[in-house]
C-alpha positions as CSV (number, residue, x, y, z in Angstrom):
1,X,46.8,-69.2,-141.6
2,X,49.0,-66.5,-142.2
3,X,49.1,-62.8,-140.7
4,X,47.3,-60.3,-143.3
5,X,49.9,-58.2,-145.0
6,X,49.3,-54.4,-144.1
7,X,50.5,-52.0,-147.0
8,X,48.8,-48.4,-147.1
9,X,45.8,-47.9,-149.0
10,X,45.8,-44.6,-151.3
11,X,42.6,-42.5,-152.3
12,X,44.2,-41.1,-154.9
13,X,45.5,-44.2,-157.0
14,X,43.0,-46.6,-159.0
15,X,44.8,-49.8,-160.9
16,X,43.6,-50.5,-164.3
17,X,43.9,-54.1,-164.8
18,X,43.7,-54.8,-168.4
19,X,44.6,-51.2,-170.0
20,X,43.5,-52.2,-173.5
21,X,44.2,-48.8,-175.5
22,X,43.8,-46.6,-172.4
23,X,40.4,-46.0,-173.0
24,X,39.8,-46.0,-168.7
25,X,43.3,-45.2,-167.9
26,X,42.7,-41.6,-169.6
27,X,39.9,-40.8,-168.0
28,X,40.9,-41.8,-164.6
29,X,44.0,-39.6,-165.2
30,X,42.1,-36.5,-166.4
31,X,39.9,-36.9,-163.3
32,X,43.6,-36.4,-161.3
33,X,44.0,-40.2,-160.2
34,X,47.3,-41.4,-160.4
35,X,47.2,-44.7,-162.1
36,X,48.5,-48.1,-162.6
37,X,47.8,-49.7,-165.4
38,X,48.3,-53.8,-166.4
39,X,48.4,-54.8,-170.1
40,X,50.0,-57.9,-171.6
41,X,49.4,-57.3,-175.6
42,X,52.4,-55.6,-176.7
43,X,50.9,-54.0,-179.3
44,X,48.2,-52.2,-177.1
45,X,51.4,-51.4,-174.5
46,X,53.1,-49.9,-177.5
47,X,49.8,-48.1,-178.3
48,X,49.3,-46.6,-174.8
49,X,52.8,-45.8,-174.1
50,X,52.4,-43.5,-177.2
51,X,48.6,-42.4,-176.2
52,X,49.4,-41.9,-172.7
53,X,53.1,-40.4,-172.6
54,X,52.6,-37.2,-171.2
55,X,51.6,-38.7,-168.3
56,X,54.1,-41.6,-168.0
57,X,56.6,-38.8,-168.0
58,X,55.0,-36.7,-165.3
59,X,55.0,-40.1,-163.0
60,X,51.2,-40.0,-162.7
61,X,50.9,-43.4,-164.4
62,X,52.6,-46.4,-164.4
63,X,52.7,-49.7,-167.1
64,X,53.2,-52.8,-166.0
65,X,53.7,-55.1,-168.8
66,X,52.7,-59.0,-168.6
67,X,49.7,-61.4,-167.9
68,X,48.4,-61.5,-164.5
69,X,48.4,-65.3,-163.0
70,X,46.9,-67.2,-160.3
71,X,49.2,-67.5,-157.3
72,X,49.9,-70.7,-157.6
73,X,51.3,-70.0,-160.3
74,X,53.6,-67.2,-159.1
75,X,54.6,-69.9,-156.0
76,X,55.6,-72.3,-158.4
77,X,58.1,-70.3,-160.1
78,X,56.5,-69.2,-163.2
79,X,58.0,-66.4,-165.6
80,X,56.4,-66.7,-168.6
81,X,53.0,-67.5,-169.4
82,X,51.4,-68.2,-172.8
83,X,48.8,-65.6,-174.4
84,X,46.4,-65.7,-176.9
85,X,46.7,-62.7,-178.8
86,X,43.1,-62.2,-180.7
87,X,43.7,-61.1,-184.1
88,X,40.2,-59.2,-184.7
89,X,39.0,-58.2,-181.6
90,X,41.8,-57.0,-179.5
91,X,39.8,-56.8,-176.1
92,X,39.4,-60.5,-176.2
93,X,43.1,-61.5,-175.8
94,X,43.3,-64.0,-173.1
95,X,45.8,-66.2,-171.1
96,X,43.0,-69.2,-171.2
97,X,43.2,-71.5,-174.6
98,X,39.5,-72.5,-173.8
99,X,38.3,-68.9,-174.0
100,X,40.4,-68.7,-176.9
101,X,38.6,-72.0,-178.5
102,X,35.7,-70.1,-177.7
103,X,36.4,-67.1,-179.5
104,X,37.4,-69.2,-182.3
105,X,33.7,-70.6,-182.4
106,X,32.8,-67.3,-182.4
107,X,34.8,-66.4,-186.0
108,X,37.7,-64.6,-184.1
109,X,41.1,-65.9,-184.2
110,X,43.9,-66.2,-181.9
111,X,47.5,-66.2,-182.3
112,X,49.5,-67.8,-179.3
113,X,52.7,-65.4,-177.7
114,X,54.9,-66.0,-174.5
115,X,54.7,-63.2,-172.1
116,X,55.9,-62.3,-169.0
117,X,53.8,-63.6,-165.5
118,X,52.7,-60.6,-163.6
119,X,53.0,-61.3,-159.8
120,X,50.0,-59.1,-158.2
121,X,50.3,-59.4,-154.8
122,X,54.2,-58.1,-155.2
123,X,52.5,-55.3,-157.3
124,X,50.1,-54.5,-154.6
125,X,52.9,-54.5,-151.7
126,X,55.3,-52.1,-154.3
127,X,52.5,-49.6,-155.0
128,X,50.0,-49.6,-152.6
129,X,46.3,-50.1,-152.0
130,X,44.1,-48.8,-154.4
131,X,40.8,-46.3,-153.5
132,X,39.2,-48.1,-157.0
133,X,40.7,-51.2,-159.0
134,X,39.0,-51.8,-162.4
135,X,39.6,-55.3,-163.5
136,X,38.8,-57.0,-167.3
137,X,41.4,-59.4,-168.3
138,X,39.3,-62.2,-170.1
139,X,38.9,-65.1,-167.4
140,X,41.5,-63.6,-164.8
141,X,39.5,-61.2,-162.7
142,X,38.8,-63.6,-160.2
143,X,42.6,-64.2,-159.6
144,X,43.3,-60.7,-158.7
145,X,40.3,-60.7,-156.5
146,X,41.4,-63.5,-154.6
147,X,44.5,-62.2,-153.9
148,X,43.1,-59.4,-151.7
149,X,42.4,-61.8,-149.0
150,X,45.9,-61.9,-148.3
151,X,45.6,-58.0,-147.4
152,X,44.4,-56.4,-144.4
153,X,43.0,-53.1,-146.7
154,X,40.6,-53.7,-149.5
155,X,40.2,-51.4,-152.5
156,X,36.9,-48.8,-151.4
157,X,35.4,-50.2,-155.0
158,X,36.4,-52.7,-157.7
159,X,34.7,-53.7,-160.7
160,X,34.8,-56.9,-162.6
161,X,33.6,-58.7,-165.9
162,X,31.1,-61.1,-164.3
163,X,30.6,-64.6,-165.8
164,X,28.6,-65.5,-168.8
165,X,28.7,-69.6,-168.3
166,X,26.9,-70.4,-165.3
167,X,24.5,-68.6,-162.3
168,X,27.0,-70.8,-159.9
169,X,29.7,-69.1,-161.2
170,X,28.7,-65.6,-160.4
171,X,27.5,-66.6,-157.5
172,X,30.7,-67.3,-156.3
173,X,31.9,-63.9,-157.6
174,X,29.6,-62.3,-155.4
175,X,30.4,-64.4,-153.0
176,X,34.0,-64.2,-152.6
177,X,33.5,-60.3,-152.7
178,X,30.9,-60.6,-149.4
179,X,33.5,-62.7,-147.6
180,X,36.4,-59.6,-148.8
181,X,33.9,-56.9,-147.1
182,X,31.7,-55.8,-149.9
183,X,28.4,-55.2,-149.4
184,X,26.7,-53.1,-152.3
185,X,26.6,-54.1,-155.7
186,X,25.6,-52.9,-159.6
187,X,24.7,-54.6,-162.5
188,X,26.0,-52.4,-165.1
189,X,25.8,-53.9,-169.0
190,X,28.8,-52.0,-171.2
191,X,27.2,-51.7,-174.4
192,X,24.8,-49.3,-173.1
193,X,27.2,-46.9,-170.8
194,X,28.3,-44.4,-173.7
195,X,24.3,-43.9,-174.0
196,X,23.2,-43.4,-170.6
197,X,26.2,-42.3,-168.8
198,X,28.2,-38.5,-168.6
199,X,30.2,-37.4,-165.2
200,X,28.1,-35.8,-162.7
201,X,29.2,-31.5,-162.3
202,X,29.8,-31.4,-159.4
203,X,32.1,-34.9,-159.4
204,X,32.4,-37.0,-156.5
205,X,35.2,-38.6,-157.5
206,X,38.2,-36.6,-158.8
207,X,38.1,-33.9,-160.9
208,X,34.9,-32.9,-163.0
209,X,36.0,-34.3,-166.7
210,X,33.1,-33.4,-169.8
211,X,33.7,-37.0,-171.1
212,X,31.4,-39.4,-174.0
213,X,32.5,-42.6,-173.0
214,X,33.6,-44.8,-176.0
215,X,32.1,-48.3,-176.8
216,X,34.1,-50.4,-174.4
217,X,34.8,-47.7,-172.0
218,X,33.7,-49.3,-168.2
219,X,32.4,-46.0,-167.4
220,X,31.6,-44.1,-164.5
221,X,33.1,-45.8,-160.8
222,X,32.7,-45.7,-157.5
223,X,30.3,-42.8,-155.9
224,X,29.4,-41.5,-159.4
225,X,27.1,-44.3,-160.2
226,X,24.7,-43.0,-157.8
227,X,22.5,-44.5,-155.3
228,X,21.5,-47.8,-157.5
229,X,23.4,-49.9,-155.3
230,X,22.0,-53.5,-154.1
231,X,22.4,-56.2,-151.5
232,X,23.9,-59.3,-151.9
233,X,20.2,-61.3,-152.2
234,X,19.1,-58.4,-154.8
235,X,21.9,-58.6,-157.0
236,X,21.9,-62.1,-157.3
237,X,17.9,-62.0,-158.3
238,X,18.8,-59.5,-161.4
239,X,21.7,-62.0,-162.0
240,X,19.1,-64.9,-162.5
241,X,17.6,-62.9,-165.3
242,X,20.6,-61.8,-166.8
243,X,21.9,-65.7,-166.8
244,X,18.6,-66.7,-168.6
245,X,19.3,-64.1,-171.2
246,X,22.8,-65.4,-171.8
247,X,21.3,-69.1,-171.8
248,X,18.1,-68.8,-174.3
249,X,20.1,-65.6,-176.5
250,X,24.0,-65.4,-175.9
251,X,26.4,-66.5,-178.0
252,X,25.4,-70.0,-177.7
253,X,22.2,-69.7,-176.1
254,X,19.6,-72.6,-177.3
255,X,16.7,-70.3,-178.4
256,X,19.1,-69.1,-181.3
257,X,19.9,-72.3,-182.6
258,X,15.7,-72.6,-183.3
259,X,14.4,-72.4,-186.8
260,X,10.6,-74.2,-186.6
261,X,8.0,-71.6,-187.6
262,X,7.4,-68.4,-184.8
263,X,11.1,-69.5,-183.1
264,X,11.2,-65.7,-184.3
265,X,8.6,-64.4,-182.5
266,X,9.7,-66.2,-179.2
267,X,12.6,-64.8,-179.7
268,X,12.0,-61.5,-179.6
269,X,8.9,-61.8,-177.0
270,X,11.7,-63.6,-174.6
271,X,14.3,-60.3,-175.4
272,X,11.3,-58.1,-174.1
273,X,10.7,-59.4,-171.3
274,X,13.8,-60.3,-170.0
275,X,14.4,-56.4,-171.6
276,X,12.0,-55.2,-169.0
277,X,13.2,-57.4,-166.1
278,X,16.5,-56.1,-166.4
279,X,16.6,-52.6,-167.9
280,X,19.1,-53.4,-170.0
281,X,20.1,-55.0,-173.3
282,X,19.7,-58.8,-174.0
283,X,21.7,-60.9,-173.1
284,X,24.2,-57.9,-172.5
285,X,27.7,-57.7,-171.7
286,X,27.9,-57.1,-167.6
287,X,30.2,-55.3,-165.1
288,X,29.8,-56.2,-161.3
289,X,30.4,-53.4,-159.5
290,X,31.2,-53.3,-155.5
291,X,31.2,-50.9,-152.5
292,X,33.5,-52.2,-149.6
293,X,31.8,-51.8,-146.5
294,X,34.8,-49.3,-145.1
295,X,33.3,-46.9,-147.8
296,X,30.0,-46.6,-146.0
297,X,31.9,-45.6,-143.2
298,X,33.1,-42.5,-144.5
């Protein structure tokens, strides 16, 4: 097995992986984090470039432009990689064609563009380790999460989309992060974080910024969500609950393809209970949030 790579980890820099129109990457830089920021829709890079210039021209944040790959990918020599481009719903653009068949089921459609393979472990050794690294990239956040292994330094907190398809699946999410060091954990569902979320005065993190987080912001990071952090075992039971939500109401889930007399009724008697399991909407949208042990250090 090869020797860990050591790079320098830096508390003031916070990757954005998958920028979409900057809606995180502003805040982060308002709050005084330098930033870089990952996008592969070259409309939303021509968006934030204009958005954003201020401070691409003061060096405080940096675009890289492409898709992020496995690397396997990046060790077989891979340049380009084909994108799925969503034509209604930008945030769901994807380098997966099955999540792009699934979006289609869905009524949004996809158009398919080549762009250029992002190699994140080169990206890592040429900028550093992050204090915070946000990851959403439709179906890829496990492939820059496994790449940390190959570090000695972990980010102090990262933040993924967790996995709607199966309880295995985020299992092994929150397994993989156990094995990288983390230890704490938060369920946090995104539809409801411009509701219940502002910055805490005095911050913890950064610079105090007066900020209403827009639909599809992630929100509040790191020591600013509070003390609602949970172990391994605890997380995993909300997960359970949040799974059945996805099965019985998601997008596909069975309960909605009912239509005997009262399926109504179960319906909504299953949303409130699962509603009052979870604290949350049903069957929600979910970021998994984690606190490297190193952090508890401090």
């Amino acid at each position: 097995m090869a020797e860990p790579i050591n790079i320098k980890k830096h508390k003031d820099l916070i990757y954005d992986i998958g920028m979409h129109k900057g809606e995180d990457t502003e805040f982060y830089l308002s709050k005084g984090f330098r930033v870089i920021a990952f996008e592969a829709d070259p409309d939303l890079l021509c968006f934030c470039k204009d958005r954003l210039n201020e401070f691409i021209a003061q060096g405080q944040l940096t675009i890289v432009e492409g898709a992020i790959v496995d690397s396997a990918a990046i060790m077989a020599g891979q340049k380009k990689v084909p994108f799925y481009k969503n034509t209604n719903i930008s945030v769901f653009g994807t380098v997966f064609a099955n999540w792009s068949e699934r979006n289609e089921k869905l009524g949004s459609s996809s158009i398919r563009i080549e762009v250029d393979a992002v190699d994140f472990a080169c990206m890592l050794q040429k900028h550093g380790m992050p204090h915070y690294m946000k990851i959403d990239i439709e179906g890829c956040d496990m492939a820059c999460i496994n790449i940390l292994k190959t570090f000695s330094e972990r980010p102090d907190y990262v933040s993924i989309e967790s996995d709607k398809t199966s309880f295995e699946n985020i299992k092994r999410e929150i397994d993989t992060l156990v094995d990288l060091g983390y230890c704490d954990f938060q369920a946090i569902e995104q539809s409801a974080i411009p509701l219940i979320q502002s910055p805490p005065n005095p911050p913890t993190e950064g610079n105090y910024v007066a900020k209403h987080f827009q639909d599809g912001s992630s929100g509040l990071f790191g020591s600013e969500l509070g003390h609602n952090w949970r172990s391994k075992h605890e997380i995993l039971r909300i997960y359970r609950a949040i799974r059945l939500g996805y099965y019985l109401l998601g997008d596909f889930g069975i309960m909605k393809k009912w239509r005997f007399r009262g399926s109504g009724r179960l319906r909504q008697l299953t949303h409130t209970l699962l509603h009052l399991f979870t604290k949350a909407d049903v069957p929600g949208w979910y970021d998994t949030h984690a606190r490297h042990a190193s952090a508890n250090e401090r």
